[in-house]
N, C-alpha and C positions, 0 to 999 in steps of 0.2 A: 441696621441700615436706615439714613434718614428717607422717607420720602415722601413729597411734598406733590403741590398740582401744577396744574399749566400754567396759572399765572406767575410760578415761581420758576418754571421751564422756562418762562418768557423773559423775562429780571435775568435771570444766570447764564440762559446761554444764546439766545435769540439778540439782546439786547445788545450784549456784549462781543456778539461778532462771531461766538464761536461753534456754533451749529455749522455742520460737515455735510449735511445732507444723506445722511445716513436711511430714511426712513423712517427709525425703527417707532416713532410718534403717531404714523401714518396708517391709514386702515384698520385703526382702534373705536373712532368715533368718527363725528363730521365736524370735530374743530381743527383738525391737520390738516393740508394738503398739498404736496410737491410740484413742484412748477420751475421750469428750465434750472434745474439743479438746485434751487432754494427749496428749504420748506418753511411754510407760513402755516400762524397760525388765524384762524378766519373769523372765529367769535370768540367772544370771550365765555370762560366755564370758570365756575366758582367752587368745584370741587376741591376739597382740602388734599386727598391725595390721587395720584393718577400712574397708570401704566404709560402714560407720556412723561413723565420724570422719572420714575423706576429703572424704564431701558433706555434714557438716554446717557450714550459713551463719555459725556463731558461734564455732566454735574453729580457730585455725590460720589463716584466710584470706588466703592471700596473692593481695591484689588485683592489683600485675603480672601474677601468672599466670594468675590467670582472665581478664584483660584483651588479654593477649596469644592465648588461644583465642578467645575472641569477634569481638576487632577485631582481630588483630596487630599491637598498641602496646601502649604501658606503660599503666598507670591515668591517666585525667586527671584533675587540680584542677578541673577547670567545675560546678561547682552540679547540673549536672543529665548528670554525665558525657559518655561520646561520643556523639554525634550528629552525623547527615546535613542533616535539616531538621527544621526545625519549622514547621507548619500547625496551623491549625482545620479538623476534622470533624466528618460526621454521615451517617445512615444516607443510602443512595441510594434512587433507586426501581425497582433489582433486589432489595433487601432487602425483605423481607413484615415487615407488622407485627406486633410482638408483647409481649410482657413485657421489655421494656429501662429504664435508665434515663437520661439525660441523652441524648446525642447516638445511641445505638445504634450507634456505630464496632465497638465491639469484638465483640458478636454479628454484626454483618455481616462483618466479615472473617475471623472463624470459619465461616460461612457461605459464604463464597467458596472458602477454603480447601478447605471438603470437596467443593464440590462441582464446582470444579474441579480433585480430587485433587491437590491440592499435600502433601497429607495426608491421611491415612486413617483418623484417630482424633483427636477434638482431648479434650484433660482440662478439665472447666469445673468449676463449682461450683454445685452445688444448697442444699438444705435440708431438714431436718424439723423443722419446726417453726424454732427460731432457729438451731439447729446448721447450722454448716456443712458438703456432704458431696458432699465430689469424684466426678464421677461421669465416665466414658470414654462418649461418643458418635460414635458412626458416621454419625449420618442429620442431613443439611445442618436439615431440617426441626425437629428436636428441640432444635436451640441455643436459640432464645429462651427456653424455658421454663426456661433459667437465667441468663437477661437480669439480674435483677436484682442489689445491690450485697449484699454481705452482710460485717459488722465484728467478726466475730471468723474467728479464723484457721481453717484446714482443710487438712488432710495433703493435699496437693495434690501432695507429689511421691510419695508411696505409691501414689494413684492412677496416675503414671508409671511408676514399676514393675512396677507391675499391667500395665498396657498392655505393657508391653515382654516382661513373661513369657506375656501371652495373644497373641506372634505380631507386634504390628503395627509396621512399620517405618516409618512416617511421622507422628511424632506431634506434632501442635499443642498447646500448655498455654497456659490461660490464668494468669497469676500474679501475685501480690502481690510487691516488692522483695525480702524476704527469701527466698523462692519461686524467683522465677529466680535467684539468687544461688545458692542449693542445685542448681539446676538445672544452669546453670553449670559447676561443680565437676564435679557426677557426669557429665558432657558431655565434658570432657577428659581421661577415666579417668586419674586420679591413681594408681592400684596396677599399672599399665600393663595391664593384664589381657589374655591373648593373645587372640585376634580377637574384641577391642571394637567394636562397632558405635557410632557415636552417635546414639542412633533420634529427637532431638529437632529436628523440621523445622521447629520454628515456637516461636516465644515472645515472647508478648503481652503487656507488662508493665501491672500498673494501679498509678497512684499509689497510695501511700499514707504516710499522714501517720503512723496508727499504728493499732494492729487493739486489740479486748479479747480479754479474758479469758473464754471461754463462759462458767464456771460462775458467775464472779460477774457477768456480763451476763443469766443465767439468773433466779436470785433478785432485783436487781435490777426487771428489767420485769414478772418476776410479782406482784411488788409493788404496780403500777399496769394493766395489765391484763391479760385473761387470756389466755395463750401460745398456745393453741388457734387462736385468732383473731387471728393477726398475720399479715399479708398478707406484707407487706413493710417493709423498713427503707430510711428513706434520708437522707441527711445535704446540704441543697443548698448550696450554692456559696457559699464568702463572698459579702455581709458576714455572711449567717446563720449562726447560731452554736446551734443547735437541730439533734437527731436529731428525727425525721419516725415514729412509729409508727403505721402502715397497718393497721386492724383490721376487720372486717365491722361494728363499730360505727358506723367512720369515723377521727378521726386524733388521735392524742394527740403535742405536745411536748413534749421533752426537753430544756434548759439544757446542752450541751457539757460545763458545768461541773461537771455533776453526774456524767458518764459519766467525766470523765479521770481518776476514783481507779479506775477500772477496766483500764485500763491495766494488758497487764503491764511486769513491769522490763525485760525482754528489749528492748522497742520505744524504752527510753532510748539503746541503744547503736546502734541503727539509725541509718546516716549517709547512708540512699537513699531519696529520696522521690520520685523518677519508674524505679524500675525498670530502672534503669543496663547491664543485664546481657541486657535482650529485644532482640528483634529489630526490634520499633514498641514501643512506650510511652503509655498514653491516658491522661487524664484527664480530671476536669469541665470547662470553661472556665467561667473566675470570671467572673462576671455572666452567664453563658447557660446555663441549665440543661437547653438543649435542643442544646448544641453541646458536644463534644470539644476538647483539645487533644492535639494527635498527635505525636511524636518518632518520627521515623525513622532507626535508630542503624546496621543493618546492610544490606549489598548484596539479600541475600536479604529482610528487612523493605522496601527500596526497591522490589524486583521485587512482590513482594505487594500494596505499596499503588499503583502503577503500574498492573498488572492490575487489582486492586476500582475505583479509579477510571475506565479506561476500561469497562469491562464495566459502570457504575453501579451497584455495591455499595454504594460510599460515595460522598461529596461533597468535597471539601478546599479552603480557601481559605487565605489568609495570613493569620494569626496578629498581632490589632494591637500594636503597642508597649508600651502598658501590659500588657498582658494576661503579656506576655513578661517585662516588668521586673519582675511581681511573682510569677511563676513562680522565678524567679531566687533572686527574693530569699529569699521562701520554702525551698528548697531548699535554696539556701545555709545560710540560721540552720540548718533540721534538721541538714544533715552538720559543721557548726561544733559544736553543743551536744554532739551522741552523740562526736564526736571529743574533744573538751577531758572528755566525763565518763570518756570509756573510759582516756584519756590519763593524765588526772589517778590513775584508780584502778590503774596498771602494766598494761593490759590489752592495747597496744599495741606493739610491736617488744618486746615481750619476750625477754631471755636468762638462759643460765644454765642448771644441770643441776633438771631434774623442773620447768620454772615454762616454759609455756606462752601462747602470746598467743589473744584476741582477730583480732586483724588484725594484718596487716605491711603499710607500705605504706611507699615509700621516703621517709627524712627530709626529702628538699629540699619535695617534694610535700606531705606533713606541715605544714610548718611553714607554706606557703603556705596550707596549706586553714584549719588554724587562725589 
């Protein structure tokens, strides 16, 4: 694995637009720090190599390797990477109700988790106001009240480091694709660090298609109403093609089409859209917006959802065939388009002295996926 330092984290992906706000840079040293969804860097450090270019999701990644610590196999071509099974979920009735949206899988089995100590801390994501703002919980009882979806990004592995310097040894994150991809990474300690722990017990991926830009989702919706008063965001299930603004007024929508120049660049080269990289994997199921779709990718996600369902955390049934084909397909077009754009622009198996990739992933595999 190449890895290089911050000033080279700064040239590759800072400069170039494609930093996601992931965190995962953050809470390492005092040259990071996140601020209304950006993260910046504040001094300069002349370090030759750094755990701020090791775990970041966009430069260097070689997906063999991080595939072969999660699963012990090489990367796979399937649309929706490795996986165990796939079912439809939804909250049980050991789960209490609360602030969720669609099925409640993913707060319920945060809620299992703590409180059958499988974990000791899980990292979810809150809010002020539209921002989104990672927050470390201890108490099974406090997850829903960040039940809900929120579409713009959040230093979510900063919040993990934070956990990990404040002590706790079993930590659950909830994450977005790019998210556990970061997670990932700094999971396998790539600088080999002498007695590395890997304190990540748990990782819940959530689809996603593609996140904004806080600042310019900010002005935006201030535009139409006023931010004080937004309850919640939610975007339903194809075929709707509308965000949902939840206000004390009541509810205003929003044309999809109007929010995708929002979009940052970064989420063009994203080629994951179920979370490739967790332990379970959730998303909405198209046409039920009261039900889940669930990927069970690893032994330890298997034992999890095993447990929440006998203990009735959550519910699980099978997954009908459509529902499946169009998962597929979906995922497919995503890692097809970010691949042929990343491809097309040298950002791929790149060599040569000072010219850096994107992603490495082996040509045979490549060529199939494209």
């Amino acid at each position: 694995m190449i890895v290089l330092g911050s000033n080279e984290l700064r040239a590759d992906v800072f400069d170039r637009d494609l930093c996601i706000g992931c965190g995962a840079c953050v809470s390492l040293c005092p040259y990071f720090k996140s601020y209304n969804g950006k993260t910046a860097m504040l001094f300069p450090c002349t370090r030759p190599q750094g755990r701020c270019f090791a775990y970041c999701p966009k430069v260097e990644v070689n997906l063999d390797e991080v595939s072969r610590y999660v699963f012990g196999a090489d990367y796979s071509p399937d649309p929706l990477g490795r996986y165990r099974f796939i079912k439809i979920s939804r909250a049980g009735s050991r789960a209490a109700p609360g602030n969720v949206q669609a099925g409640g899988t993913v707060s319920s089995l945060m809620i299992y988790a703590l409180e059958k100590k499988r974990i000791d801390a899980a990292v979810l994501t809150g809010s002020k106001g539209l921002l989104p703002v990672p927050v470390i919980v201890t108490d099974p009882a406090a997850v829903r009240r960040y039940g809900s979806s929120k579409y713009a990004a959040a230093p979510v592995c900063e919040a993990f480091n934070q956990a990990v310097n404040e002590g706790y040894e079993r930590i659950g994150v909830v994450a977005t694709p790019c998210q556990a991809l970061a997670l990932a990474q700094l999971r396998r300690n790539p600088l080999g660090e002498e007695g590395f722990i890997d304190r990540a017990a748990l990782a819940v991926g959530l689809f996603c298609t593609w996140s904004l830009d806080y600042r310019e989702f900010k002005k935006f919706i201030a535009g139409r109403v006023d931010i004080s008063a937004v309850k919640k965001c939610d975007i339903p299930p194809p075929p709707a093609e509308i965000m949902e603004i939840h206000t004390d007024d009541g509810r205003v929508e929003i044309p999809l089409g109007e929010l995708r120049k929002l979009i940052p660049l970064s989420c063009d080269y994203c080629i994951d859209m179920t979370a490739e990289f967790a332990d379970v994997s959730v998303g909405v199921l198209e046409g039920r917006a009261d039900m889940n779709t669930l990927i069970i990718r690893t032994e330890r996600g298997q034992d999890l959802i095993d447990g929440a369902v006998e203990e009735g955390y959550i519910e699980v049934d099978d997954i009908p065939d459509e529902s499946l084909e169009h998962l597929l397909t979906a995922a497919g077009n995503k890692k097809r388009r970010a691949l042929k754009k990343a491809f097309d622009e040298g950002m791929i198996n790149t060599g040569g002295a000072g010219r850096r990739s994107y992603l490495r992933i082996d040509g045979a595999i490549l060529d199939k996926m494209v």
